[in-house]
N, C-alpha and C positions, 0 to 999 in steps of 0.2 A: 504494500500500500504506500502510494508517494505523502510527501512529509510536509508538513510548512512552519516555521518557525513564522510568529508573529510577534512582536515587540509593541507594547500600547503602555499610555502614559497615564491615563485613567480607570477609574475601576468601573465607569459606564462603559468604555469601549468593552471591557473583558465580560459584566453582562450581556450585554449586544451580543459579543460572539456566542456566549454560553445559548444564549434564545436562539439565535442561528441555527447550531448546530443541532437543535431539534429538528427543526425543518428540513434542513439539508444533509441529514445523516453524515454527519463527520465525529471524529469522538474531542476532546480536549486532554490533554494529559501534562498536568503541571510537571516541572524538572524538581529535582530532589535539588534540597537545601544544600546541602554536604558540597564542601570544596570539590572542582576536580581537581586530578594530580597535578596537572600543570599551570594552575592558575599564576600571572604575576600581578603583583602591585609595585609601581614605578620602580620595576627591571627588578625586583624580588622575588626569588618564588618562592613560592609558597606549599609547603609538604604540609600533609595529611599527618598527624598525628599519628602514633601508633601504641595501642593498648598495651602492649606488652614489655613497656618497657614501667623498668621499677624503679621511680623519684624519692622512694622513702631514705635514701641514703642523704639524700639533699634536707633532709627537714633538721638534722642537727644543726646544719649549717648556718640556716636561715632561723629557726625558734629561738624564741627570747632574747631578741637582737634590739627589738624597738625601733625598728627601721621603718619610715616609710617612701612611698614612692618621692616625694621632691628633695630629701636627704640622700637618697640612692642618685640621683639623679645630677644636683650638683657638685657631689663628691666622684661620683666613679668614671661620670659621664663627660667629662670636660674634654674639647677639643684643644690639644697643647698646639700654642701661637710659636 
């Protein structure tokens, strides 16, 4: 069955289509949320997470630090001039 991707800005255009495709027997099939593998954000890519790996070794490191993100941020984060 051939395909068509549609892109709309509104959520009346996406009803319209949804009424449409009563009529005109087409189906709608929203895309799943979930990253795909190769997405980028300005020339980054971006990997998919993976369940299996074990962060509990990192929780000593970072517990009871008192740290928060604009202390982490001006300290670690600094571009040297």
């Amino acid at each position: 069955m051939p395909e068509l991707i549609i892109k709309y800005k509104s959520k009346k255009t996406l009803d319209a289509l949804i009424n449409f495709s009563k009529y005109f027997n087409f189906s709608i099939i929203f895309p799943s949320k979930s990253p795909q593998k190769n997405t980028k954000i300005n020339g980054v890519s971006i990997i998919p997470s993976d369940s299996s790996i074990d962060t509990s070794e990192l929780e000593s490191i970072f517990s009871n630090k008192n740290m928060n993100a604009d202390e982490l941020r001006q300290k670690a984060w600094q571009r040297s001039k």
